[in-house]
Structures are given as structure tokens and as C-alpha cells.
C-alpha positions as CSV (number, residue, x, y, z in Angstrom):
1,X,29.9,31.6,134.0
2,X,33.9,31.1,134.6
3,X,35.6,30.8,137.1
4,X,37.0,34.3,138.3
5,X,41.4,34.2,138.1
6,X,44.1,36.3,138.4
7,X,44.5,36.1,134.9
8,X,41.0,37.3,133.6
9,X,41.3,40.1,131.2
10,X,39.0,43.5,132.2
11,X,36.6,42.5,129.5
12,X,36.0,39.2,130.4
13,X,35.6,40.8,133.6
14,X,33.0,43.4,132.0
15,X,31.4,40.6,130.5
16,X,30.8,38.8,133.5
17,X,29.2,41.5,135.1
18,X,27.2,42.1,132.4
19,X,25.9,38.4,132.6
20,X,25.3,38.7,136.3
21,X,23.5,42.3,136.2
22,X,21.4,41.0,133.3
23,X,20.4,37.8,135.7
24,X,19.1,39.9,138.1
25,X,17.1,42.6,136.2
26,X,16.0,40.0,133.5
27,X,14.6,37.0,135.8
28,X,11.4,35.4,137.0
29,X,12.1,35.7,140.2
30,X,11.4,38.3,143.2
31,X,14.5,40.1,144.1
32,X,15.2,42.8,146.2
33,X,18.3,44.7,147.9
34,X,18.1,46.2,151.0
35,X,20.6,48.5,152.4
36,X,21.8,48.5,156.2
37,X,18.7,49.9,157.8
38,X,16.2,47.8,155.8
39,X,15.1,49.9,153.3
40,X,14.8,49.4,149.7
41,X,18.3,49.8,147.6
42,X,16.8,48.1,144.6
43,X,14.8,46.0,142.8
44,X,13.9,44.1,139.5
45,X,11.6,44.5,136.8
46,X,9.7,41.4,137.7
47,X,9.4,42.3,141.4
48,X,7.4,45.5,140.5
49,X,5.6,43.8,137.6
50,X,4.3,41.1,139.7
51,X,3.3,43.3,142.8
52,X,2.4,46.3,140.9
53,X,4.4,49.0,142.0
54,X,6.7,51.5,140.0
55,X,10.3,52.5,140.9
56,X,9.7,55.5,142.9
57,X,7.2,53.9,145.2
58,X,9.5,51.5,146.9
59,X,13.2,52.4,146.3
60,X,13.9,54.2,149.2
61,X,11.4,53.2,151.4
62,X,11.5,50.9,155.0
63,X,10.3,47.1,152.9
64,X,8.3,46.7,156.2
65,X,5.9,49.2,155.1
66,X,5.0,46.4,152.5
67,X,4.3,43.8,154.9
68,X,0.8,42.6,156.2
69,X,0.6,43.1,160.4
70,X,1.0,39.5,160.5
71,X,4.3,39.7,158.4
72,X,5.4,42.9,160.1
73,X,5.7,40.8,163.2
74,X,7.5,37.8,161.8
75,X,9.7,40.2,160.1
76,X,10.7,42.4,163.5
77,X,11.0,39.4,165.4
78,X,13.8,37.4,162.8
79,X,15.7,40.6,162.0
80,X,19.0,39.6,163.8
81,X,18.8,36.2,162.7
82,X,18.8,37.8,159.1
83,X,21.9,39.7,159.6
């Protein structure tokens, strides 16, 4: 990854983002983005692999509503500390 400069050409740029975009969709790792309000902008192919959902059945949708009760708690109570 380099360092991003004033002097960085548009495809090194391109290439960058390319590297970063492929990180996210392309790694072991749960990751999710939500928008303002707490719903589901996006997520990677391993987060619905590993918890079994498709596309359509999250994106869009408040991520509370796949919380446990106990977690659904936690979650309303720490929301302004997450900001």
C-alpha cells in the first residue's frame, strides 16, 4: 500500500482502490457498513457466508433486527458511544 501524495497519478489511485475494495469483499473477516440510522449499507461475502444470509435479506435492513434480546440491549444502550 503507498502512501497517498499530491503527486500520485489517477491509476495508481485506481489501483489503490482496487486493492482496498478487494480487501474488504475478499477477507476472512466480518465486516459490515452501516449508514446514519443503523441500518445495513453493506456487507462482505464472508459475513453472509459465515451467518448464512443472502444480499437482499440484510442490505437495507435496521442490523438490530439481527441481534439476540440480550444484544439488542447492549447495542441500544452503547449507541452514542459508537458515534
Amino acid at each position: 500500500m503507498t502512501k497517498p501524495g499530491k503527486n500520485q497519478s489517477i491509476e495508481e489511485l485506481r489501483q489503490e482502490l482496487s486493492r482496498i475494495i478487494d480487501l474488504y469483499e475478499n477477507s476472512k473477516i466480518n465486516y459490515q457498513k452501516l449508514d446514519a440510522e443503523w441500518n445495513i449499507e453493506s456487507v462482505n461475502k464472508y459475513w453472509l457466508k459465515s451467518l448464512g444470509y443472502s444480499w437482499d435479506e440484510v442490505v437495507g435492513k435496521p442490523f438490530e433486527t439481527l441481534l439476540s434480546k440480550e444484544s439488542k440491549n447492549v447495542f441500544r444502550d452503547n449507541q452514542q458511544s459508537l458515534i
